[in-house]
C-alpha positions, 0 to 999 in steps of 0.5 A: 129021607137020608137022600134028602138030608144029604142032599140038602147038607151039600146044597148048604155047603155048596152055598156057604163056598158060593157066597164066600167066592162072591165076597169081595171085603177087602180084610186086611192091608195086603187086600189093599195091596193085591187086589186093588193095586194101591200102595197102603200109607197108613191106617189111622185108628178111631180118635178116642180117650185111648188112642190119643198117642196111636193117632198121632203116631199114624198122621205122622206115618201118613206124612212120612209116607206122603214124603217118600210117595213123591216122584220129585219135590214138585209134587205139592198138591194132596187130595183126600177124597171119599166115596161118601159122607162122614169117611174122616176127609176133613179131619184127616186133612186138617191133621196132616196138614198140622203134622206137615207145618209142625215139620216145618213145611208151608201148608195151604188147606182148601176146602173144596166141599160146597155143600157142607164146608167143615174145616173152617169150623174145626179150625175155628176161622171165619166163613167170610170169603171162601172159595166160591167168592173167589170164583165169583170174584174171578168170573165177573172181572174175567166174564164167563168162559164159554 
């Protein structure tokens, strides 16, 4: 029985340490920065009734860190993108594109998502002539690539 017991603790503890190993969380911002390469900008926390001041805090950190990012001041086009739905890409976008305009920089916004555009509404502009008119309007007086 006592074989047993021990057998079965150092089965257990054997599988917590196999587990862990397999885990690969990204923690911390120095996760970000070791294992995946990639230079961290900012962390922008959840919007809420009390991180009203710390928000706009990290957009602006944001900015700084696009400014600094960039090789030359060619370098004008920022893309936010995501893995999946809901991650904050809209809301992102349209707040750093009010931090860079309130520096005093010309900021265009495309929204580039065809199936559910979201920064018309938060911007409160019309949905008249998007990006797929364009296109459109491109094509039939161009003709199709082939």
């Amino acid at each position: 029985m006592v074989v047993g017991v021990l057998l079965g603790l150092l089965l257990g503890v054997g599988t917590v340490f196999f587990i862990d190993y397999l885990d690969n969380t990204i923690r911390s911002t120095d996760d970000i920065e070791r294992y995946l390469k990639l230079t961290l900008l900012a962390i922008v926390p959840k919007e809420g009734p009390d991180t009203e001041g710390a928000v706009r805090e990290a957009y602006q950190t944001l900015r700084t860190g696009l400014l600094f990012s960039r090789k030359n001041r060619a370098q004008n086009v920022v893309l936010f993108t995501s893995a999946g739905p809901q991650e904050g890409k809209s809301c992102t976008t349209i707040n750093v594109a009010r931090t860079v305009a309130s520096a005093g920089e010309k900021v265009v916004v495309l929204d580039c998502d065809l199936r559910r555009p979201t920064v018309h509404q938060r911007l409160n502009l019309d949905r008249d002539r998007g990006l797929t008119n364009y296109i459109l309007q491109a094509t039939a007086t161009t003709g199709p690539a082939m």
